[in-house]
C-alpha positions as CSV (number, residue, x, y, z in Angstrom):
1,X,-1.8,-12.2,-7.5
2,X,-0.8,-10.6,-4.0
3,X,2.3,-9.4,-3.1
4,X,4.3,-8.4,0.4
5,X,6.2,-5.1,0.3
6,X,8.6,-3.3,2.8
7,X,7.0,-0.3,4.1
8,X,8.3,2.3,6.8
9,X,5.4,4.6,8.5
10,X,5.5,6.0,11.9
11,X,2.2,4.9,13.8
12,X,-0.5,2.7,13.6
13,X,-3.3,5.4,12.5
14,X,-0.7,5.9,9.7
15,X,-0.7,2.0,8.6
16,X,-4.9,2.7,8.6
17,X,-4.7,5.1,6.5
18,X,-2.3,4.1,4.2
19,X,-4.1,0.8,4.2
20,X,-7.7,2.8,3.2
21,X,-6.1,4.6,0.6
22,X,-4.1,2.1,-0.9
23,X,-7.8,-0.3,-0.9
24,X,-9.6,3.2,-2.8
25,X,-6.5,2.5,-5.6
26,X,-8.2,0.8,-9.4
27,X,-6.3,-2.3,-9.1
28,X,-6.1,-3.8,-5.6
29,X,-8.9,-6.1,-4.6
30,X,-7.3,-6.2,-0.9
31,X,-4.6,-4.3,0.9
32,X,-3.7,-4.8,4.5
33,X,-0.7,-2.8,6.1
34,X,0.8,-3.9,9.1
35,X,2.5,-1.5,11.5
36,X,4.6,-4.1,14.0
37,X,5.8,-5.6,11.0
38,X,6.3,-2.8,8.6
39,X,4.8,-5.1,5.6
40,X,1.9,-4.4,3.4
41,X,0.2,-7.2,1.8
42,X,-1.7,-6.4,-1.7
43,X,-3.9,-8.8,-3.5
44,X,-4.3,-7.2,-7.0
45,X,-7.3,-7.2,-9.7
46,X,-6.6,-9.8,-12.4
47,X,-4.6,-9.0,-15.3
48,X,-3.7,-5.6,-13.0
49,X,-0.1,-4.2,-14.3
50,X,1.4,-4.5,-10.7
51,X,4.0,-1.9,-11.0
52,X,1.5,0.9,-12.0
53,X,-1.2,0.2,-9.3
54,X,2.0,0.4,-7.2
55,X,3.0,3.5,-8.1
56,X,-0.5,4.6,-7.8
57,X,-0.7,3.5,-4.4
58,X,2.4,5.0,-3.5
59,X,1.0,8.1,-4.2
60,X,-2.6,7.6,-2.5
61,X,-0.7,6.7,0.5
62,X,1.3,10.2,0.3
63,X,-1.5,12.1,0.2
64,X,-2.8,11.0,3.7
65,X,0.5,10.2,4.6
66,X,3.4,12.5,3.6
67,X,6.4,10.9,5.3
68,X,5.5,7.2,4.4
69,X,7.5,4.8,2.6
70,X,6.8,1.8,0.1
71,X,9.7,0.1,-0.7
72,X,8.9,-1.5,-4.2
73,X,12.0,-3.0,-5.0
């Protein structure tokens, strides 16, 4: 299954880093975070409970960068 979200980071080394955290996350086969369009793009594992690898991605992202946003409405 893959899935868009909203994100809102500050700079394109941010999107990397985000994006190598959030692929280091159990659950995500592929993760690819684009900066000019402030969308990240996750392919999850198969029977993968989408809202916890989320949240768990959320969080991985925070940790390398503080001030980032996921928006997973």
């Amino acid at each position: 299954m893959k899935k868009t979200y909203k994100i809102e980071v500050d700079c394109a080394n941010c999107a990397l880093k985000m994006e190598e955290a959030a692929k280091k996350v159990e659950g995500v086969l592929e993760a690819t975070v684009s900066f000019m369009t402030q969308k990240m793009k996750v392919e999850f594992e198969e029977n993968a409970d989408v809202d916890s690898v989320m949240k768990s991605v959320l969080k991985a992202c925070r940790k390398v960068e503080s001030d980032c946003e996921i928006f997973l409405d």
